[in-house]
TORPA-4810 file (N, C-alpha, C, O; in nm, 3 decimals):
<nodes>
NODE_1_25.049_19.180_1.679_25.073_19.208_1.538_25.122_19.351_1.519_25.225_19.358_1.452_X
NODE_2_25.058_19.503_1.577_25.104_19.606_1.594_25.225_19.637_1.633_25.304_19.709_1.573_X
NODE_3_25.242_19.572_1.755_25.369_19.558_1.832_25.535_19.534_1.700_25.649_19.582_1.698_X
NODE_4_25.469_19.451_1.625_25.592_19.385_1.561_25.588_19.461_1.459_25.703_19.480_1.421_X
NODE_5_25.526_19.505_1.407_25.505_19.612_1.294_25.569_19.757_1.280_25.627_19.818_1.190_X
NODE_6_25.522_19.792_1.447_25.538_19.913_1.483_25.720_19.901_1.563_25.771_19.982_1.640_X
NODE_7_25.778_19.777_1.513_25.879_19.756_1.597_25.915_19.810_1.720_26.015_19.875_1.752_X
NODE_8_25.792_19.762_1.801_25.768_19.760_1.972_25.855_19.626_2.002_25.936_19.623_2.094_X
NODE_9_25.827_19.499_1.904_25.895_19.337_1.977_25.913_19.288_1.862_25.853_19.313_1.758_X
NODE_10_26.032_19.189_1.890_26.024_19.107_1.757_25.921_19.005_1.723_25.832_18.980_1.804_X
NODE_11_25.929_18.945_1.610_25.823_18.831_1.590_25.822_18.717_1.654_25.728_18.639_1.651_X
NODE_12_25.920_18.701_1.713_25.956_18.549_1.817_25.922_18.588_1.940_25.932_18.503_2.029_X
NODE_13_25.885_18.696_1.969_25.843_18.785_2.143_25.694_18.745_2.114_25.620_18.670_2.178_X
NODE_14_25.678_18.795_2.036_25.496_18.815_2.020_25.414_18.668_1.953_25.292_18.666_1.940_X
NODE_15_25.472_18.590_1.927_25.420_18.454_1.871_25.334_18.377_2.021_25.355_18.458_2.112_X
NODE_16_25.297_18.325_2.046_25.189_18.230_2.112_25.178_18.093_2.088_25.120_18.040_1.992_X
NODE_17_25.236_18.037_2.182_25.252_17.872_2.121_25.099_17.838_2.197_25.059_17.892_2.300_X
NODE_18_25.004_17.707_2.095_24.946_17.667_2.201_24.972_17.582_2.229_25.045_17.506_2.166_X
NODE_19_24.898_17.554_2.389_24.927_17.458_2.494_24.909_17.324_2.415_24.976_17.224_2.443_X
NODE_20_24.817_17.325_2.316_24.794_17.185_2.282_24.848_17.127_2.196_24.857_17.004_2.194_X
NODE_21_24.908_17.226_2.085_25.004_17.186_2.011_25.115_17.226_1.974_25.116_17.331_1.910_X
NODE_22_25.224_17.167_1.996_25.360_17.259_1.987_25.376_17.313_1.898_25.439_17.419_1.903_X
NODE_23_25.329_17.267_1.789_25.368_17.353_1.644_25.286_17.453_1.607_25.310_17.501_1.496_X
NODE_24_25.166_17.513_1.687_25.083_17.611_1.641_25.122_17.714_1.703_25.125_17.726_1.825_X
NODE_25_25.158_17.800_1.618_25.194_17.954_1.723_25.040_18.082_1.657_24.965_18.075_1.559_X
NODE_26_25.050_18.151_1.733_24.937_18.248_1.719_24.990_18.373_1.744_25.066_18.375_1.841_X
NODE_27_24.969_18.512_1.669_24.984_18.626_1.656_24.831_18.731_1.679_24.773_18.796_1.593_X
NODE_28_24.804_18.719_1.797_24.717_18.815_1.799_24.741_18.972_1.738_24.844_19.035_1.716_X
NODE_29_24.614_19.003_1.721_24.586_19.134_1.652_24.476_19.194_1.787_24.384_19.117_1.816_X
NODE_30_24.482_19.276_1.835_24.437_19.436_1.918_24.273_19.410_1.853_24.282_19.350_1.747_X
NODE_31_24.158_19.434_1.883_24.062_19.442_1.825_24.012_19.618_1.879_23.929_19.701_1.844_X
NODE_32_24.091_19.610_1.956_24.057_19.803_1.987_24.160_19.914_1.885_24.131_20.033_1.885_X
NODE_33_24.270_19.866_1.807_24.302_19.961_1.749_24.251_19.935_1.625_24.174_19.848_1.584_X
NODE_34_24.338_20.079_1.544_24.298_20.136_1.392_24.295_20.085_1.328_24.408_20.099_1.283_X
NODE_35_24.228_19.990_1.241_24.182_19.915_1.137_24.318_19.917_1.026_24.358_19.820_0.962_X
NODE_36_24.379_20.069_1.024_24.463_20.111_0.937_24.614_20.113_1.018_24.722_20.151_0.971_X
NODE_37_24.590_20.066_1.139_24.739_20.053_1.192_24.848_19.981_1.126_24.967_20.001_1.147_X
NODE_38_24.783_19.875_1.024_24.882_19.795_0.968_24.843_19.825_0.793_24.727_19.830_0.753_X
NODE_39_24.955_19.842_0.710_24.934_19.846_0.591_24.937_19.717_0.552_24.946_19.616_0.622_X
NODE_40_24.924_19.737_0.359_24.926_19.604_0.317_25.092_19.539_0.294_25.134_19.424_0.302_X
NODE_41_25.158_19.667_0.263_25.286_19.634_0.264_25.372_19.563_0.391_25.488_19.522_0.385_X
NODE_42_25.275_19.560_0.515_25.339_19.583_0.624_25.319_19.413_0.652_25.412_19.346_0.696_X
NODE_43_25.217_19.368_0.627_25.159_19.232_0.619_25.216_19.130_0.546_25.238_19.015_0.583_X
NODE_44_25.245_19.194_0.411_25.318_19.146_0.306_25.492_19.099_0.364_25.542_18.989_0.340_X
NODE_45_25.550_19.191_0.428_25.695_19.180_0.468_25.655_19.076_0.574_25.664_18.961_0.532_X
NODE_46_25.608_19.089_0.715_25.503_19.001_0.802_25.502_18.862_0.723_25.605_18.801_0.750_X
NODE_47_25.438_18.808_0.655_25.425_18.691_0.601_25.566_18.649_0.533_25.599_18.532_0.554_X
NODE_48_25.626_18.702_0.478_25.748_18.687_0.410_25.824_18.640_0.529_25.853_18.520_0.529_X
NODE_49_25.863_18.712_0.633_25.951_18.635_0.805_25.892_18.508_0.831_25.945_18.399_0.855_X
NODE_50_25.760_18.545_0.820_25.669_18.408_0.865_25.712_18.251_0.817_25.737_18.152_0.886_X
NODE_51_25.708_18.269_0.656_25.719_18.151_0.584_25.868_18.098_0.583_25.893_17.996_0.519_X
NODE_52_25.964_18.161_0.649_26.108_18.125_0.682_26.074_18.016_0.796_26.139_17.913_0.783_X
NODE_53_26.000_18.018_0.886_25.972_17.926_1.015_25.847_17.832_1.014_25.823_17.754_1.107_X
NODE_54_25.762_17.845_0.893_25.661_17.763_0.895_25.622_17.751_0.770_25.651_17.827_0.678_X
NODE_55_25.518_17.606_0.761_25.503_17.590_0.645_25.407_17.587_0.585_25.387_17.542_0.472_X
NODE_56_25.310_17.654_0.687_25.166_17.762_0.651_25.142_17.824_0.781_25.148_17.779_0.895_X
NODE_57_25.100_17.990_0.713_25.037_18.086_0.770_24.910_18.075_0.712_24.884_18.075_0.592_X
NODE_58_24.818_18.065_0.822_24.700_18.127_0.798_24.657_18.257_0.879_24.680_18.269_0.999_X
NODE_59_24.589_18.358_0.799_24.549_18.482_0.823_24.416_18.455_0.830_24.359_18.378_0.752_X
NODE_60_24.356_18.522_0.931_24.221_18.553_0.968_24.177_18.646_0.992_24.200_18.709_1.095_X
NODE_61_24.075_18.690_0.871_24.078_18.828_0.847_23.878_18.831_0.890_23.802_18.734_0.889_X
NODE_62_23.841_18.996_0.926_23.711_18.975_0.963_23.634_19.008_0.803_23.666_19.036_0.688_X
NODE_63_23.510_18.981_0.888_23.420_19.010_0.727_23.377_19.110_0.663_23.357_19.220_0.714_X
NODE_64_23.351_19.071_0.503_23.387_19.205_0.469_23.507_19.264_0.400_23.612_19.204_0.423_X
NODE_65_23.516_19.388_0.306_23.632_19.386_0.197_23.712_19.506_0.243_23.752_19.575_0.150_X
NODE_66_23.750_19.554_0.385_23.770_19.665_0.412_23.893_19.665_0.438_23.936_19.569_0.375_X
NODE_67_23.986_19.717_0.497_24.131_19.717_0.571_24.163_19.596_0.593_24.262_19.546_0.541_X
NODE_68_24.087_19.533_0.673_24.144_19.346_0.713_24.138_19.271_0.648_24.188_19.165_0.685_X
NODE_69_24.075_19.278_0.514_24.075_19.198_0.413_24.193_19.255_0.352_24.284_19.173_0.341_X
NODE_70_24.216_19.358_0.313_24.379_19.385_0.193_24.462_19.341_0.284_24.566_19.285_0.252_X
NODE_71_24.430_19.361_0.402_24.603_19.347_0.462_24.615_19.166_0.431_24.710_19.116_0.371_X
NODE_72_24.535_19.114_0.469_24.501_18.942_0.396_24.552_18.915_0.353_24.658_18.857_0.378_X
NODE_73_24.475_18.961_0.211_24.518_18.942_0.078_24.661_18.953_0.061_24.729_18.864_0.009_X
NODE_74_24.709_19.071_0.107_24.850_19.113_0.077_24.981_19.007_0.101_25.096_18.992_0.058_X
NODE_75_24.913_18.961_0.173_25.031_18.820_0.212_25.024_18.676_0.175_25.112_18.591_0.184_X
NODE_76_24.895_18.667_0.128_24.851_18.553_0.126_24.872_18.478_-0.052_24.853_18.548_-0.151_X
NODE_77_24.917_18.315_-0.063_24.891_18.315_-0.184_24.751_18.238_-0.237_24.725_18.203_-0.352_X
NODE_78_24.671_18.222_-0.121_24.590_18.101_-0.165_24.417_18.232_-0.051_24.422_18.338_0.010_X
NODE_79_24.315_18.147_-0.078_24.184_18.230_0.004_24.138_18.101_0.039_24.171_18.006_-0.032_X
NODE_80_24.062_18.082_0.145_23.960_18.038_0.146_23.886_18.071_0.230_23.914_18.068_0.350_X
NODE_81_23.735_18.124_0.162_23.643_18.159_0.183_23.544_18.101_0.320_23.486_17.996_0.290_X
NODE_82_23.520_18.142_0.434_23.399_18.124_0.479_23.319_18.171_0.554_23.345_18.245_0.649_X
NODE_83_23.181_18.121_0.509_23.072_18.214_0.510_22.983_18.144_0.566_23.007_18.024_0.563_X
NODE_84_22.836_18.192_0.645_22.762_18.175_0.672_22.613_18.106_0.541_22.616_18.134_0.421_X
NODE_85_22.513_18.026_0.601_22.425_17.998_0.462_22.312_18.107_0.488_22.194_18.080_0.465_X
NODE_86_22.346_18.209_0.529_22.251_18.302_0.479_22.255_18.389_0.345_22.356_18.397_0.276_X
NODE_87_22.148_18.446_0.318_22.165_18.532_0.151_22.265_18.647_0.169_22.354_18.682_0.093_X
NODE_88_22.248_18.670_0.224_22.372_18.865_0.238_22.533_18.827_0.271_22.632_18.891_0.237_X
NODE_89_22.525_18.709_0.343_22.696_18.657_0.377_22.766_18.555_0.228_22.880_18.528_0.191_X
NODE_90_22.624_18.521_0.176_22.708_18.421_0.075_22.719_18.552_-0.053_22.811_18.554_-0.133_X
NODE_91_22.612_18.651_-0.052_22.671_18.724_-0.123_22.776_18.834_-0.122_22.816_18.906_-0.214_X
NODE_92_22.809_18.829_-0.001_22.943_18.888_0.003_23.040_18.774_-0.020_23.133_18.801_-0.096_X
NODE_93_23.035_18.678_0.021_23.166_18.586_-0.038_23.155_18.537_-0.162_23.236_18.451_-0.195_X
NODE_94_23.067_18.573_-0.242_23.090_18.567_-0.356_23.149_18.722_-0.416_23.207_18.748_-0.522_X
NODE_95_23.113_18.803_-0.310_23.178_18.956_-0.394_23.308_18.941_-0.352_23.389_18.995_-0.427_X
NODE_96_23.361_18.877_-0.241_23.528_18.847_-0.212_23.590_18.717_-0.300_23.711_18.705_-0.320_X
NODE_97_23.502_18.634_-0.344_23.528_18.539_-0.481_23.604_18.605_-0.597_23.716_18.570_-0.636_X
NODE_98_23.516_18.721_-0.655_23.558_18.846_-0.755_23.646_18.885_-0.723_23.757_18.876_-0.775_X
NODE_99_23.615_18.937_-0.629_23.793_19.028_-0.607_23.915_18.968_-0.597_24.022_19.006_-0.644_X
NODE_100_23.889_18.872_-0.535_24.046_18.792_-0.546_24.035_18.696_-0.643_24.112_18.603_-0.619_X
NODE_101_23.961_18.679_-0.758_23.966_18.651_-0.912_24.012_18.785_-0.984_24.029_18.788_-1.106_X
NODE_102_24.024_18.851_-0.934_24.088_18.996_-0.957_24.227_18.988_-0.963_24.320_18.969_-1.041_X
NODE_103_24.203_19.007_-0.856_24.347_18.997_-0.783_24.491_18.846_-0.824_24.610_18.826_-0.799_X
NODE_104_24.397_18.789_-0.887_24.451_18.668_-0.960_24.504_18.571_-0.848_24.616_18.521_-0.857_X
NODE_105_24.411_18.544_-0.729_24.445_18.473_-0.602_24.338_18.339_-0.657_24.229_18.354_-0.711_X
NODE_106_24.395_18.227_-0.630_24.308_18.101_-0.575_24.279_18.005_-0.446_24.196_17.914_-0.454_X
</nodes>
């Protein structure tokens, strides 16, 4: 994902078909770099290439409303939420419910 951002490769270099299904490609993301390596704008253009070749992206973002969630958001037109049935995880996905009732996302 850095790579293509940081125009190191293009997006057709860095895609990942899997073995099991031809039509699923995968874009890893670095879990050792800067949280802030990628903006939201940067995600936003990112998804925009994307939806020229497919006819859903899903983003998988970690938990929590921090950097990996805007960059998410930023591309995305739809959420869905999930969470664990414990008390502290459902109440954060209900505080990411709000925000992207904010944000005027469904």
């Amino acid at each position: 994902l850095i790579d293509v951002t940081e125009g190191n490769c293009r997006l057709k270099q860095a895609l990942i078909r899997d073995k099991r299904y031809d039509k699923l490609f995968l874009l890893p993301a670095a879990q050792t770099r800067d949280k802030n390596a990628v903006s939201p704008e940067q995600m936003r253009q990112l998804c925009e290439e994307l939806r020229q070749d497919f006819d859903f992206v899903i983003i998988d973002c970690p938990a929590g409303i921090e950097q990996g969630f805007k960059n998410a958001i930023a591309g995305a037109d739809r959420a869905i939420i999930v969470t664990t049935p414990e008390v502290s995880a459902v109440r954060d996905a209900d505080r990411i419910i709000g925000l992207l009732e904010a944000a005027e996302m469904h």
